[in-house]
Every structure is written in structure tokens, then in C-alpha cells.
N, C-alpha and C positions, 0 to 999 in steps of 0.2 A: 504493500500500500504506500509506504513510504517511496518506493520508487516509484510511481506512478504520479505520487505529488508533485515530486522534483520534476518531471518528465512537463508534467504539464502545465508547471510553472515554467521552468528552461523555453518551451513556445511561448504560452502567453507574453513572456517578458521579451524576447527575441521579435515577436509579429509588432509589439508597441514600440521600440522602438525602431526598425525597419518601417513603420509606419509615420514616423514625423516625417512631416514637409520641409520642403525647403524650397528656396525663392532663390534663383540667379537672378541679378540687375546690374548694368550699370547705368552710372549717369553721372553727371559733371559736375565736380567739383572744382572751385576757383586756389588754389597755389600760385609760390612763381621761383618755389627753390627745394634743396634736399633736405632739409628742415620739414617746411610745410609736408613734405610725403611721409617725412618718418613721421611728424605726430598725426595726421591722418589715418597712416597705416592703425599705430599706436592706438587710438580712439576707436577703432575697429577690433580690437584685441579683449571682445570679450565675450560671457558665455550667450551662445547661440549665432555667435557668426562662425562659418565652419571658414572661410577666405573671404581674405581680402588683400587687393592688389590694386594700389595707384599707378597708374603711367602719367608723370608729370609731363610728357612732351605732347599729350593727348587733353590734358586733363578730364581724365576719365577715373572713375572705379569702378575695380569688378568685384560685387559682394556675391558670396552664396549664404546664407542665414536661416536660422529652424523660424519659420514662422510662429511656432507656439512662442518663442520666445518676442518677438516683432511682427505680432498681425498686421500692422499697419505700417506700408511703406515711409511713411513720415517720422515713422520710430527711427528706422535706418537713416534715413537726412540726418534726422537729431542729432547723432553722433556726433558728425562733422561742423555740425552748427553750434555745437554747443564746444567748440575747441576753437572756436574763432572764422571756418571756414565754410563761406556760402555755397550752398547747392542749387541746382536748378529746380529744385521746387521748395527750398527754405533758403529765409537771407538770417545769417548770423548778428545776434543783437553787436549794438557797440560797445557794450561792456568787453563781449567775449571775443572783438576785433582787435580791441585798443590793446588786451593783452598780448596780443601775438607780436612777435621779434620786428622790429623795422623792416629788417630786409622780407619779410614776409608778408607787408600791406600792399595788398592788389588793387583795391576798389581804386576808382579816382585817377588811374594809371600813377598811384603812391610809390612806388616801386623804388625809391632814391637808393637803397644803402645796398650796400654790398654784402651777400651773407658773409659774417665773419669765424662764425662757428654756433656752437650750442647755443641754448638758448638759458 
């Protein structure tokens, strides 16, 4: 009996998760150095994004994410919005602009300083 427990517990739990969702997107994100990618990536680094990948020469990202954890596409934007960086469907408040490194202000073609290193 006991193995038959185990047995059909080992499925049940293996069909649940084999059964989360998950969501491929990309979509554009404003950067303008290796800075902006690392902390973007970074701000992506967490539970329920299975990848993420910036191409700053495209400004692109490719997220794959469990839905259970981000139903809504707008979760996903958040991320990056909430680290300073506007998406094409959220603009990042100016609190969370002003924070980011000189050399990483895009809006306004700001772009003056030269990245010098870490932030």
C-alpha cells in the first residue's frame, strides 16, 4: 500500500509540475551601456523567470517566465520599471530614473557621461 502511495504521489506531483505554463516575450526595453544590461538582466533574476536575455544592440528582451508566478504581462515590464528602465508598455517613474548611473540616462537623448565603471 505504501508503494502504491508513493507511486501515485511521484505522478501526481511530476503531471503538476510538467503542467505550469510558461510565457516566451520579448519586447523593448530603453538602455544605452553594459551597466544598464547587467542590472536589467539582474532585475530578471528571480523566482518564476526561467530566462532572461538582453541584446543591448537591439534593445530587446527575451523572457521565458511560469505564468503562475506573473499572470499578467505588466508584472514582467515591472521589473525593469521598477530598476529605472522604460518598456514599451510601462514608463519608469522618476524616482526610479534619477537613480540610475549618469552614463545610463537615455530619455531626452541624456546620454552625456561616459560609463566609467560600476555603479
Amino acid at each position: 500500500m505504501k508503494h502504491l502511495l508513493f507511486v501515485f504521489f511521484t505522478l501526481f506531483l511530476g503531471t503538476n509540475i510538467l503542467a505550469q505554463k510558461k510565457a516566451d516575450v520579448t519586447f523593448e526595453i530603453k538602455a544605452v551601456c553594459g551597466m544598464c544590461e547587467t542590472r536589467i538582466e539582474q532585475a530578471y533574476d528571480v523566482k518564476g523567470i526561467v530566462v532572461a536575455d538582453y541584446d543591448l544592440e537591439s534593445y530587446t528582451l527575451h523572457v521565458v517566465y511560469k505564468t503562475k508566478h506573473f499572470p499578467n504581462i505588466l508584472d514582467v515590464h515591472r521589473l525593469a520599471v521598477n530598476v529605472g528602465h522604460d518598456t514599451d508598455l510601462m514608463k519608469a517613474s522618476d524616482e526610479a530614473y534619477a537613480n540610475l548611473h549618469g552614463c545610463c540616462k537615455y530619455r531626452d537623448g541624456s546620454e552625456t557621461q561616459k560609463c566609467s565603471g560600476e555603479q
